[in-house]
C-alpha positions in Angstrom: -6.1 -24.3 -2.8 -2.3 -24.3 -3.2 -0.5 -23.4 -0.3 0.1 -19.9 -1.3 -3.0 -19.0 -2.8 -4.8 -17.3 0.2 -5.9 -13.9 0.3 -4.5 -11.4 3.1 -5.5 -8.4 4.1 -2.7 -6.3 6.0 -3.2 -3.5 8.1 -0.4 -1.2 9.4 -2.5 0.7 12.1 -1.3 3.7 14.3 -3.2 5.4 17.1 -6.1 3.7 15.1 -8.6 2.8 17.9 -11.3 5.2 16.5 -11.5 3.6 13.0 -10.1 0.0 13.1 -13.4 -2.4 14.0 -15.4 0.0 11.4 -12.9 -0.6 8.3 -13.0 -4.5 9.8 -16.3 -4.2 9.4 -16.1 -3.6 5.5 -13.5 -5.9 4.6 -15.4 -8.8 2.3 -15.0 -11.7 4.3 -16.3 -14.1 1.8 -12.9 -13.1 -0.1 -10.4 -12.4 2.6 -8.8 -15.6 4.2 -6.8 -13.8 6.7 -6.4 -10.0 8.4 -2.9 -9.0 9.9 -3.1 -6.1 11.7 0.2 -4.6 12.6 0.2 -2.0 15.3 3.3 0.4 15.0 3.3 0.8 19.0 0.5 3.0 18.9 -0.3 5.3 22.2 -4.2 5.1 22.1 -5.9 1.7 23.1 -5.5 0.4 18.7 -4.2 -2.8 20.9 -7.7 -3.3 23.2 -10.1 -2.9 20.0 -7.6 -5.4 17.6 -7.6 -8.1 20.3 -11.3 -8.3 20.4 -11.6 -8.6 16.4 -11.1 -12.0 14.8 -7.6 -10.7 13.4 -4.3 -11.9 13.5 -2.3 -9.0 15.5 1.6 -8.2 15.8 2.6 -4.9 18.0 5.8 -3.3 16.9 7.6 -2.8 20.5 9.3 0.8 18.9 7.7 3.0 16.2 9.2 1.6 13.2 7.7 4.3 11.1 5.2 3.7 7.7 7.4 2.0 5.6 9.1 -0.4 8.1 5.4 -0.9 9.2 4.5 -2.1 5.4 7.8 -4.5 5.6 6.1 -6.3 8.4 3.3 -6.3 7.2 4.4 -8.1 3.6 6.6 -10.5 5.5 4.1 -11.8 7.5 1.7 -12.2 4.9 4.2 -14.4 2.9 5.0 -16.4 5.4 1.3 -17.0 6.0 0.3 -18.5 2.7 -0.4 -15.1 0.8 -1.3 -15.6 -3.0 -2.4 -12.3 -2.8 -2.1 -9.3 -0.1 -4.2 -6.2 0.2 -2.8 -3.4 2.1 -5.8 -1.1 3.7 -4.7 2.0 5.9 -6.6 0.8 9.5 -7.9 4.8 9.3 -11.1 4.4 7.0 -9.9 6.7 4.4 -10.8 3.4 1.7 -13.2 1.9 1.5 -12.9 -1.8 2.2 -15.5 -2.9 -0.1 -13.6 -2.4 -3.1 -11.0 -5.2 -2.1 -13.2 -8.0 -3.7 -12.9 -6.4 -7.1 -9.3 -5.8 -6.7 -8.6 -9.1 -6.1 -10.5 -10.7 -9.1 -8.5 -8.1 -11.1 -5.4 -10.0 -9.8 -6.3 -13.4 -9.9 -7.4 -13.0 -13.8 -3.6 -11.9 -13.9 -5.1 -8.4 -16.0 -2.6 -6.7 -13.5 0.2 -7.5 -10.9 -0.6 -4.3 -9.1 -4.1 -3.0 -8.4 -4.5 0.5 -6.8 -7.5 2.2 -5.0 -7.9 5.4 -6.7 -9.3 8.1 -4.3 -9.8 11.0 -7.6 -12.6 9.9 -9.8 -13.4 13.1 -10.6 -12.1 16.7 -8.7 -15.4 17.6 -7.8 -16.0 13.9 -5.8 -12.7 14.4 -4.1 -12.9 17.6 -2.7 -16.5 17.0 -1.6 -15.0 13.8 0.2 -13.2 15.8 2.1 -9.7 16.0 0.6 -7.9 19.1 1.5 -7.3 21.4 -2.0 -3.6 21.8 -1.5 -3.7 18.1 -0.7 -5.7 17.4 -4.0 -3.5 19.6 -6.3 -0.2 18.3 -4.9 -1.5 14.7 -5.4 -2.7 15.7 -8.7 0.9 17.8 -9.9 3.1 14.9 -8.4 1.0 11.9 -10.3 1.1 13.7 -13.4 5.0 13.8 -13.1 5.0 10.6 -11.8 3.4 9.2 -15.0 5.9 11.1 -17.2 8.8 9.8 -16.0 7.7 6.2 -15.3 5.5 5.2 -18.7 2.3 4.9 -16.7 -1.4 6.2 -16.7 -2.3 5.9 -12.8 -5.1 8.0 -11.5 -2.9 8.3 -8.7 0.1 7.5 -7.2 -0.7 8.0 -3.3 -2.8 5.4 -2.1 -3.1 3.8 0.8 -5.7 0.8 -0.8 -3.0 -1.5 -2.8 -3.5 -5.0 -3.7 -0.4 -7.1 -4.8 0.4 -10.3 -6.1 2.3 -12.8 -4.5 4.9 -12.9 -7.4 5.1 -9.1 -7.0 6.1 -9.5 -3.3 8.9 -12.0 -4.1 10.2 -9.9 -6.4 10.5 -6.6 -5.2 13.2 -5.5 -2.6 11.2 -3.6 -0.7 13.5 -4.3 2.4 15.7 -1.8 0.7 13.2 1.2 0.8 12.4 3.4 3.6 10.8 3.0 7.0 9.0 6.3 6.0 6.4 7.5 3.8 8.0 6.9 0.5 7.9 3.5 0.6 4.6 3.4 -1.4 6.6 5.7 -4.1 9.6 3.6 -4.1 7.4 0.3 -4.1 5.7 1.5 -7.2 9.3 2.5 -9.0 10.5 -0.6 -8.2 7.2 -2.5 -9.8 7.5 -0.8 -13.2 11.2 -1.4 -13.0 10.9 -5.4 -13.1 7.6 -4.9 -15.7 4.7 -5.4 -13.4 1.3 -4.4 -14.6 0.0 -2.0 -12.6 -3.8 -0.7 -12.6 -6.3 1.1 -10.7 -9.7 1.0 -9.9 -12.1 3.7 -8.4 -12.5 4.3 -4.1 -14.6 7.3 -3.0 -13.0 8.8 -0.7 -13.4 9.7 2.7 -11.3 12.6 4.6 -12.4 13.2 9.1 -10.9 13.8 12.0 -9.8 10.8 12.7 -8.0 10.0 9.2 -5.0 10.4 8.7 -3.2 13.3 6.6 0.8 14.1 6.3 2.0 17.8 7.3 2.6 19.8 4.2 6.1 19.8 5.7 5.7 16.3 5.8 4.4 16.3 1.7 7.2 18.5 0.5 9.6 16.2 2.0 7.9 13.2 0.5 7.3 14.6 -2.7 11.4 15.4 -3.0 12.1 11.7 -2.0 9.5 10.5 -4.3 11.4 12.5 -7.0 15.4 11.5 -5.6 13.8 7.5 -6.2 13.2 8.6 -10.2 16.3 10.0 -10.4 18.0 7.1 -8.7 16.2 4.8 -10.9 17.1 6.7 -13.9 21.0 6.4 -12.7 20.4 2.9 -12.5 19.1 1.8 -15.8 22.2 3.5 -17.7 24.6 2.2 -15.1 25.7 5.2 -13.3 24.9 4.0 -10.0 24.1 0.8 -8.6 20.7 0.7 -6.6 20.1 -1.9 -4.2 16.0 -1.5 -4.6 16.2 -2.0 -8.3 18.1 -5.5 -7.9 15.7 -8.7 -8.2 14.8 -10.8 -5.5 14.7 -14.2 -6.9 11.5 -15.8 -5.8 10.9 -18.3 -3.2 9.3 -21.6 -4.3 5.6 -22.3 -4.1 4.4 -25.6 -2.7 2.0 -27.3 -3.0 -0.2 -28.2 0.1 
């Protein structure tokens, strides 16, 4: 094994004492070579629980909000050796299982990108537990999502994403947001510099203790989400001139 060939799972937690040993408990660990956990100074005892698991932790000393969580999260991971890094929401919505075949997908190089897609079917969603508004604003937003960026994703929301190392190099993603549209931007950004991107299917699982955006919160997303397209758009004819759409020119890999 080459020095950057090892798989990572990250974790950006919040207030996620309730859930975090249980999705531990489902991550392969035949396939995963490392776990970061990053706690986004959460208020519950997240902290207690995580220092007790065989993980590697980092506590954010501020909230540094979703996004800025994920940037710690992929930094980390890089600097660790990553070939390959798995991003799991700590709150058991995925299920953790489904990380080993998103990692072969990877390492066959049949996609850069692999997504856990929570909507198999409407009827399996909603009897998971996925609120209806929540399932038909996830379902308007992908299909416009698709339109507009060439792909055929069964969703564009997840919090189960695998990613190559190459990807990770590549991708500014120090220029998106500390908040929730991140993920959108993230994904923008990876058709942008010609990434395959593919999904694969994740029941899904919706409780009290998982978490779930206001619908304040969603409409707010959903208009950011939208502003990224259209500052993408302004950047491929050269109106504008978008930091996040500029390569990162990738760092070296060595050989160990």
């Amino acid at each position: 094994m080459t020095q950057n060939d090892r798989v990572i799972v990250v974790m950006p937690a919040y207030n996620a004492a309730n859930t975090l040993e249980r999705i531990y408990n489902d991550v392969p660990k035949d396939v995963v070579d490392e776990i970061i956990v990053v706690d986004d100074c959460s208020k519950d005892n997240t902290a207690e629980i995580a220092r007790r698991l065989p993980v590697t932790y980092i506590r954010h000393e501020r909230n540094t909000g979703y996004g800025g969580n994920q940037k710690t999260c992929y930094t980390e991971a890089l600097k660790r050796g990553a070939g390959t890094v798995v991003m799991l929401h700590a709150d058991y919505q995925y299920d953790g299982r489904m990380i080993g075949p998103a990692v072969h997908i990877l390492k066959l190089g049949i996609c850069d990108v692999v997504l856990g897609n929570r909507i198999r079917t409407r009827r399996e969603a909603l009897e998971g537990g996925m609120p209806p508004v929540k399932y038909l604003s996830n379902r308007g937003l992908t299909l416009l999502e698709n339109l507009l960026s060439g792909q055929n994703l069964g969703e564009w929301h997840s919090g189960f994403r695998a990613y190559s190392r190459r990807v990770l190099e590549t991708v500014p993603f120090m220029e998106n947001s500390d908040n929730f549209v991140f993920d959108s931007q993230f994904l923008v950004q990876s058709v942008h510099f010609g990434f395959k991107i593919g999904d694969i299917p994740v029941p899904v699982r919706y409780f009290d203790e998982a978490s779930s955006i206001s619908i304040r919160a969603s409409t707010r997303y959903a208009f950011h989400t939208l502003a990224t397209f259209a500052q993408w758009y302004g950047h491929r004819v050269g109106v504008v001139n978008v930091p996040r759409f500029r390569r990162v020119t990738p760092t070296p890999r060595s050989a160990s």
